[in-house]
C-alpha positions as CSV (number, residue, x, y, z in Angstrom):
1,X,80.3,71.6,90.9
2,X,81.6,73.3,94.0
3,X,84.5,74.5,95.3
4,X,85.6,73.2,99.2
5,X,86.9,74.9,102.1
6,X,90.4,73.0,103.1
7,X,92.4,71.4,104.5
8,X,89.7,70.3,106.4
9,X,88.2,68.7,103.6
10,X,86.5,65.5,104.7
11,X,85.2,66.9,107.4
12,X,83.4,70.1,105.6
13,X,81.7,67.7,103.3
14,X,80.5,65.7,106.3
15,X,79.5,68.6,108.2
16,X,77.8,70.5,105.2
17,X,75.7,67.2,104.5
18,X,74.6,66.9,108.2
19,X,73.5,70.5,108.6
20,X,69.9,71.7,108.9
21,X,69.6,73.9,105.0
22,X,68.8,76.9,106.7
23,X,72.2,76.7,109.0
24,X,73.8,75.7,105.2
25,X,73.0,78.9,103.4
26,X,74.6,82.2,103.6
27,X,73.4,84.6,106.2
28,X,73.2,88.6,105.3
29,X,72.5,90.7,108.1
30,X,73.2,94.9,108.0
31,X,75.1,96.5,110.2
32,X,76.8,99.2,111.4
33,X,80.7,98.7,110.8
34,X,83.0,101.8,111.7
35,X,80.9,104.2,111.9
36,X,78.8,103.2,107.9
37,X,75.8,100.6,107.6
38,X,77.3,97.5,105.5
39,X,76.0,94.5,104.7
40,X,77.9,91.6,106.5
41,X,77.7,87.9,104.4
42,X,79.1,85.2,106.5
43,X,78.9,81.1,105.8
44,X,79.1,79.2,103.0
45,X,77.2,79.7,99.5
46,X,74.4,77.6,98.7
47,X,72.0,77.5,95.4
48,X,69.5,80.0,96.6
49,X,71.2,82.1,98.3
50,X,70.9,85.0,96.0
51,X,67.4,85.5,96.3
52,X,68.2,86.7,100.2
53,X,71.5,88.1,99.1
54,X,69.6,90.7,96.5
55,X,66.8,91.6,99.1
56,X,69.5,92.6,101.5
57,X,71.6,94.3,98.7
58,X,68.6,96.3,97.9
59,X,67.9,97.7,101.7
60,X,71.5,98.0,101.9
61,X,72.2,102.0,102.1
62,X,74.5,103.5,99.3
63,X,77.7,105.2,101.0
64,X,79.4,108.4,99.7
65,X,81.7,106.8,97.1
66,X,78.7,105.8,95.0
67,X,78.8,101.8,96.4
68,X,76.9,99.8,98.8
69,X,79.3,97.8,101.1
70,X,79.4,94.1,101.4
71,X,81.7,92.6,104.2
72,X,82.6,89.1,102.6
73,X,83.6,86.5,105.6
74,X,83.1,82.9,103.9
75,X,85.1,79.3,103.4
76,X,83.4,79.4,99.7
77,X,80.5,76.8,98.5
78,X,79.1,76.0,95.1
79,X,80.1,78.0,92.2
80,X,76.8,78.0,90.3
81,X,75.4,79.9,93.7
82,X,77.8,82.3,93.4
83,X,78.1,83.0,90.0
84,X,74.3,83.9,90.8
85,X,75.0,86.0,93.4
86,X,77.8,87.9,91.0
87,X,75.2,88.4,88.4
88,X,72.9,90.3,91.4
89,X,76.1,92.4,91.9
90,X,76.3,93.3,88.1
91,X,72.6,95.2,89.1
92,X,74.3,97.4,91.4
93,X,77.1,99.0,91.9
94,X,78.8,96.9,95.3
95,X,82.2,97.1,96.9
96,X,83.0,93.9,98.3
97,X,85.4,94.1,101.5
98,X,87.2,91.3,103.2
99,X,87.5,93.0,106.5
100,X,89.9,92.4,109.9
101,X,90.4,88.8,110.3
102,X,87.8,87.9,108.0
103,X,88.6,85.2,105.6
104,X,87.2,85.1,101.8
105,X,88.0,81.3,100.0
106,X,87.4,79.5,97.5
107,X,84.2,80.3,95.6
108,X,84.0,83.6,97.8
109,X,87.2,84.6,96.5
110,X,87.7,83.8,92.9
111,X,83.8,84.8,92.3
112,X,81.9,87.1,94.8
113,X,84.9,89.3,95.8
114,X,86.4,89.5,92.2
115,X,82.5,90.4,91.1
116,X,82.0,93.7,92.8
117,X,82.7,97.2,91.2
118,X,85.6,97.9,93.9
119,X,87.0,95.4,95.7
120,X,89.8,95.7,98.8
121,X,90.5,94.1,102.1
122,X,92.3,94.5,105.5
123,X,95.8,94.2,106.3
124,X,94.5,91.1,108.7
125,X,92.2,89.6,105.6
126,X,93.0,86.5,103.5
127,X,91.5,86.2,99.9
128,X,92.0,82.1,99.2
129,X,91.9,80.6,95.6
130,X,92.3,77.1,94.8
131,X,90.9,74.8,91.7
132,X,87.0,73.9,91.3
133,X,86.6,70.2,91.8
134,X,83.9,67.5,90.3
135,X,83.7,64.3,92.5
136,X,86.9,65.7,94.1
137,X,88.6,65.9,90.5
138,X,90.3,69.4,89.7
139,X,87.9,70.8,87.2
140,X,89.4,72.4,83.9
141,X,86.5,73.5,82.4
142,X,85.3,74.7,85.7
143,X,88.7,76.9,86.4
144,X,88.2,78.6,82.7
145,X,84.7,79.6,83.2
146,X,86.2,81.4,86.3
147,X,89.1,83.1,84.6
148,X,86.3,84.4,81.9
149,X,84.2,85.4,84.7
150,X,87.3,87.7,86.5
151,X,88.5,88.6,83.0
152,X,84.3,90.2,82.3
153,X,85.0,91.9,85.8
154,X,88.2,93.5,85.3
155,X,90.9,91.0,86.7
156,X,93.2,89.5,84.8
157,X,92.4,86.2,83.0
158,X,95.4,84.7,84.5
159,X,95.3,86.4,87.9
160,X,92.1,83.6,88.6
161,X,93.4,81.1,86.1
162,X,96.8,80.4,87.3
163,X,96.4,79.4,90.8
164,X,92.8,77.9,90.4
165,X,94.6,75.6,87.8
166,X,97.8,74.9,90.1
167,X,96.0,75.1,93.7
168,X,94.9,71.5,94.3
169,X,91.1,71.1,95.5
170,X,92.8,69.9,98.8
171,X,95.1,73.0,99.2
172,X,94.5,77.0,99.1
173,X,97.0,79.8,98.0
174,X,96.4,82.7,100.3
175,X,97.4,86.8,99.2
176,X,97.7,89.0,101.6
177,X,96.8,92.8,100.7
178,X,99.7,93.5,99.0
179,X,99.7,89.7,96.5
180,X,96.0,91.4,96.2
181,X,97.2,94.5,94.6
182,X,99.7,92.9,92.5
183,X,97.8,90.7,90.8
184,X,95.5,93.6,89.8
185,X,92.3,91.4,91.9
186,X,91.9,94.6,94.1
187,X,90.0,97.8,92.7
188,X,90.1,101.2,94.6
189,X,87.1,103.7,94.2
190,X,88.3,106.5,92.1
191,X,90.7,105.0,90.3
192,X,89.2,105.3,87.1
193,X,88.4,109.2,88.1
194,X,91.8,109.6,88.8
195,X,93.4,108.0,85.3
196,X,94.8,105.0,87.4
197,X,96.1,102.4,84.9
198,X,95.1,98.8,85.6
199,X,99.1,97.3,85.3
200,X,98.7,94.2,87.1
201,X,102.0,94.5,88.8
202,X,102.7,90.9,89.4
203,X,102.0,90.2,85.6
204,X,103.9,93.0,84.7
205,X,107.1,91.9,86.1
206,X,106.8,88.3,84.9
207,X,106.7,90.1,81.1
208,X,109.3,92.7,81.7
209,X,111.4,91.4,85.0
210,X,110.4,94.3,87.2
211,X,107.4,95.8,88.9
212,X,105.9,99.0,87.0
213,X,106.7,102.4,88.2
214,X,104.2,104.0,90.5
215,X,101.8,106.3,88.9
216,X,100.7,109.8,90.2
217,X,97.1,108.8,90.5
218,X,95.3,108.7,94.0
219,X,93.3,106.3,94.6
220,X,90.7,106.2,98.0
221,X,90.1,103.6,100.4
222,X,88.0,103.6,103.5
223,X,89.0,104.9,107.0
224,X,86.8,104.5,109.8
225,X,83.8,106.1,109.1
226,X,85.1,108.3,106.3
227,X,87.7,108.2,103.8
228,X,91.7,108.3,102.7
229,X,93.5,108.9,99.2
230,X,96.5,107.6,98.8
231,X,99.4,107.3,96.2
232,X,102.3,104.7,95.9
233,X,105.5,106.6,94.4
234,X,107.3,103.0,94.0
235,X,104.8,101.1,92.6
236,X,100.6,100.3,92.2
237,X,101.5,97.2,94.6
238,X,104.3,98.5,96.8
239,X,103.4,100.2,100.5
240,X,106.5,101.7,100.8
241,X,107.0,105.9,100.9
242,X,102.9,105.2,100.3
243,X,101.7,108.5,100.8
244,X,98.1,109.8,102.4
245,X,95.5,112.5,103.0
246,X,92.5,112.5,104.6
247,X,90.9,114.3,107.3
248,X,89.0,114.3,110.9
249,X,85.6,116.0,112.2
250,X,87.7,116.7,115.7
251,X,89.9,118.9,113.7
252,X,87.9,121.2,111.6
253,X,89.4,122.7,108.5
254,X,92.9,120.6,108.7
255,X,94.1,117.6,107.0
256,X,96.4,115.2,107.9
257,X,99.2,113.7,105.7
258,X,101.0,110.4,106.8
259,X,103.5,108.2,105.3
260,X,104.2,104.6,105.5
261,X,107.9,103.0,105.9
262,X,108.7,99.5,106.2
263,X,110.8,98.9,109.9
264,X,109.5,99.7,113.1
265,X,108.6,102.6,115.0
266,X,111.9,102.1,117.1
267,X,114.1,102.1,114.1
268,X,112.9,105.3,112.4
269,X,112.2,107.5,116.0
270,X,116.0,106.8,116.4
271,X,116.5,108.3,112.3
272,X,114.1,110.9,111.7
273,X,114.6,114.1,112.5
274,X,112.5,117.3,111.2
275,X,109.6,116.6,109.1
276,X,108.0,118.8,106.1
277,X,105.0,118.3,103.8
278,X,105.8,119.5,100.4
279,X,103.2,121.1,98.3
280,X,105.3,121.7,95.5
281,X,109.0,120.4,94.9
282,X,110.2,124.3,95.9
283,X,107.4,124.8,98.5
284,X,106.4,123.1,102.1
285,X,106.2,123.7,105.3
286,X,108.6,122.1,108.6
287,X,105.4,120.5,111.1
288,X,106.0,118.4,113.7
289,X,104.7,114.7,113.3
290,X,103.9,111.6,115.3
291,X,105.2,108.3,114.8
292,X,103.2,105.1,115.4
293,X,103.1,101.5,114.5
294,X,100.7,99.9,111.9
295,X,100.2,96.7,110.8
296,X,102.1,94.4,108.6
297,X,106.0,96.2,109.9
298,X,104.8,99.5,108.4
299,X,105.8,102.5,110.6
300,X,103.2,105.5,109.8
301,X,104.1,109.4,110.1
302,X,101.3,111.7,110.2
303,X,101.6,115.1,110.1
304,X,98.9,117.9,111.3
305,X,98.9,120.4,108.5
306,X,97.4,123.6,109.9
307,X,94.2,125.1,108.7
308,X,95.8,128.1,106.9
309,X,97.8,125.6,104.7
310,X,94.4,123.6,103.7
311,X,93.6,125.0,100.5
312,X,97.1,125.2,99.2
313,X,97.1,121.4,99.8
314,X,93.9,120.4,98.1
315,X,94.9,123.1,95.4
316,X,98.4,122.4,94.3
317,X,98.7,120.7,90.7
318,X,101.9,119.9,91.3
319,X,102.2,117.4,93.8
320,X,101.9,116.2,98.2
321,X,104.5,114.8,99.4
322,X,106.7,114.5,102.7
323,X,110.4,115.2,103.4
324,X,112.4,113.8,106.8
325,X,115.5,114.7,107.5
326,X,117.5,112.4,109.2
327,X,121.1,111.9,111.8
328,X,124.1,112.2,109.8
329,X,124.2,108.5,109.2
330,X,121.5,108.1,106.6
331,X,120.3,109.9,103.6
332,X,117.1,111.9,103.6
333,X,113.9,110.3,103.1
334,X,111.5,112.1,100.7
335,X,108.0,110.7,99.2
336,X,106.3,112.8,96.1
337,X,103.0,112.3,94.4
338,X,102.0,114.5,91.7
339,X,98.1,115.8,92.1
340,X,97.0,117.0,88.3
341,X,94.8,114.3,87.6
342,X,93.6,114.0,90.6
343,X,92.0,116.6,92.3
344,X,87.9,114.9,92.3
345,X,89.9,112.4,94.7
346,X,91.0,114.5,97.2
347,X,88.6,116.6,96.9
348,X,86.3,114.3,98.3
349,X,88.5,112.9,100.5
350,X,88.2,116.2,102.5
351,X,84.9,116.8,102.4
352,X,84.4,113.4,104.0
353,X,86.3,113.3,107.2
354,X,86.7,110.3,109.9
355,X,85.0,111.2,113.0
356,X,88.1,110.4,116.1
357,X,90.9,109.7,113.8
358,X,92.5,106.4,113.7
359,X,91.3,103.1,111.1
């Protein structure tokens, strides 16, 4: 029972057959990724492979958030290899990353990824999911075992089922970060520190007709070689007014807010005007603030918040936000989070700062 990497379906199977085992199986190698040691698992997954894959799971180093990294890159394979490999994963506790331009497919996708403990990609991944297949056949019994499987590790039942059971064996339906979020597949760390509730956005709005409201929990992601909470105001799913902290070893004793808009740098250097970072809905302070395009049409603002303002930021139980004024044209743009619950997020966040900014 496997699933296959397509549309080049014909020829995988051909190629696959022909191949030298060795060259077939799955190789794990560690390496130094942005500044952490990761393990990097490339090609596609054979029966045995988790033998090699726990070995290099074991010598794999644990990084601050509690996790040891895996860097997925893989067109998928057979399901009963990975549902191995998952059950390794359920011995530790793994995040599983599809990084830049990296693709994750198939058995890779609706298994490995969806098995780790925290579970996020780049803005230039893909996470792929399409139906198991006997003989070629789309396999029902096959695609339920894999929604039980996501539904044991925190996703959704139907967040695997649907599109393993309506992706043909010969066709893939790709998410992008954002599908990845609102189908409730991605898991940040700190989320359940930080009282995040698991909505499953997409889901959500099929019930009720609309996307839940964002929540002020702060969830972290990685940054280069150390780390970034962030909070989405509109919703779990929804970049927009996203909000983040982090800081940088270059700039001892600051931190760094920034805030993501949809439009391009053009657009908004031609709106904005002065910028502030609000501590509390009555208190901030005016800073200046670049401008700079990021990926996927977001423009990102980042301010510098000065050293003497630090521990009124990582204090406040109130809230961070930011607040742009703007040419006479357009309303004023302002982006609040509230902070109460969660303070063990950002507090770690500061005390583990990139090294040379960007990421």
């Amino acid at each position: 029972m496997n699933f296959f990497y397509l549309p080049l379906f014909g020829f995988f199977l051909s190629l696959t057959a022909a191949m030298p085992k060795d060259l077939m199986a799955m190789n794990f190698y560690i390496e130094s990724r942005d500044g952490r040691e990761v393990l990097v698992a490339t090609g596609p997954i054979e029966l045995g492979d988790q033998f090699a894959y726990r070995d290099a799971l074991e010598k794999t180093p644990v990084q601050p958030h509690g996790a040891r990294v895996v860097y997925l890159d893989s067109p998928g394979g057979s399901v009963s290899a990975a549902l191995a490999m998952s059950a390794v994963n359920d011995d530790f506790i793994v995040h599983m990353v599809i990084p830049s331009l990296a693709e994750c497919a198939s058995a890779c996708a609706s298994i490995l990824f969806v098995s780790g403990a925290f579970r996020t990609m780049s803005p230039t991944g893909r996470f792929g999911q399409h139906s198991c297949s006997l003989n070629g056949i789309a396999d029902a019994d096959c695609n339920e075992e894999l929604a039980q499987h996501a539904f044991r590790h925190g996703v959704a039942h139907g967040a695997v089922k649907a599109f393993v059971t309506y992706t043909s064996p010969r066709d893939i339906s790709w998410f992008n970060t954002e599908l990845l979020d609102c189908w409730g597949i991605s898991y940040y760390p700190f989320s359940r520190e930080s009282n995040f509730e698991h909505l499953d956005p997409c889901l959500y709005r099929a019930i009720k007709g609309d996307l839940p409201p964002g929540q002020t929990s702060w969830r972290v992601d990685m940054k280069k070689d150390g780390y970034r909470a962030f909070a989405r105001p509109v919703s779990d799913s929804v970049r927009d007014f996203e909000v983040g902290i982090y800081c940088d070893e270059n700039a001892p004793g600051q931190m760094f807010v920034d805030f993501d808009i949809a439009g391009t740098r053009e657009q908004f250097a031609g709106i904005l005007r002065t910028g502030r970072v609000n501590f509390r809905y009555d208190d901030g302070v005016t800073l200046p603030y670049t401008l700079e395009q990021v990926d996927n049409g977001f423009t990102r603002a980042t301010f510098a918040v000065p050293e003497e303002f630090t521990r009124k930021l990582l204090t406040s139980t109130e809230l961070i936000g930011v607040h742009f004024d703007v040419v006479p044209e357009y309303e004023a743009i302002s982006s609040n989070v509230g902070t109460r619950t969660s303070q063990h997020a950002l507090l770690f966040v500061a005390n583990h700062c990139v090294n040379g900014g960007g990421g």
